[in-house]
C-alpha positions in Angstrom: 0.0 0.0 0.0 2.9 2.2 0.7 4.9 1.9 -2.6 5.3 4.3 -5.4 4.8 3.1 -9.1 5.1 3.4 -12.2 2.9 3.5 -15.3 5.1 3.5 -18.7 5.0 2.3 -22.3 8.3 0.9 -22.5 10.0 0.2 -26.0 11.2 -3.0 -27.4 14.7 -3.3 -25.8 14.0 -2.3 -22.3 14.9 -4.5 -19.6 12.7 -4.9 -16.3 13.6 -6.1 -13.2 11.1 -6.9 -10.2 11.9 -8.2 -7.1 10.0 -11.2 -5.2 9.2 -8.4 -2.4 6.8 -7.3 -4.4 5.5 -10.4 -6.7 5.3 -12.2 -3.6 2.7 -9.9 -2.0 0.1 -9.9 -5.5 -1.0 -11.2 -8.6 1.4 -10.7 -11.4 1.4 -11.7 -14.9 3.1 -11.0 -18.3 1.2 -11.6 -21.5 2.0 -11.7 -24.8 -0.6 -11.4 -27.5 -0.1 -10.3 -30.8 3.5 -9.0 -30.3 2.5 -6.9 -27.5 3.7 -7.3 -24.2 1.3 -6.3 -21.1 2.6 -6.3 -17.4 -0.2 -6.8 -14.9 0.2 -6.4 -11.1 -2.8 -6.7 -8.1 -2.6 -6.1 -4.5 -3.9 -8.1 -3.0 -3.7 -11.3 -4.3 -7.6 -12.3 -5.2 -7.3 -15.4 -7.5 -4.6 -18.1 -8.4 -3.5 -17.9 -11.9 -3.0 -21.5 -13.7 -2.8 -21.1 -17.8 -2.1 -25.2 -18.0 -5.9 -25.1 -15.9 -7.5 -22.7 -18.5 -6.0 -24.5 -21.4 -7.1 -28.2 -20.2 -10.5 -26.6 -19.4 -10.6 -25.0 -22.7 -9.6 -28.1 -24.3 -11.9 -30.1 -22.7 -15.1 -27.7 -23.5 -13.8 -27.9 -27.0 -13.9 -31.6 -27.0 -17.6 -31.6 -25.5 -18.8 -28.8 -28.1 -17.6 -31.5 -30.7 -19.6 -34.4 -29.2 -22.6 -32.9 -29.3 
């Protein structure tokens, strides 16, 4: 609650570095799509994150959609 931050558009060879003091306390994720790379940080942590989850669920929707 008591740290500053940072809002920027950062260009294509900047490098990053965040320490586990801060990860540690939130949600954070980096995404990808389309070239574009989006940092995304919460306080406090409100969900787990699992991608390997969502894609097996997804998967498995998609193999039920195709059933019926």
């Amino acid at each position: 609650m008591h740290l500053q931050v940072t809002k920027a558009r950062l260009g294509a060879h900047a490098d990053v570095l965040i320490g586990m003091d801060i990860i540690s306390q939130g949600d954070f994720t980096v995404t990808n799509k389309g070239g574009v790379t989006v940092f995304s940080y919460r306080y406090p942590s409100a969900v787990h994150i699992d991608f390997v989850k969502e894609h097996n669920e997804a998967a498995l929707r998609d193999r039920i959609a195709k059933i019926r």
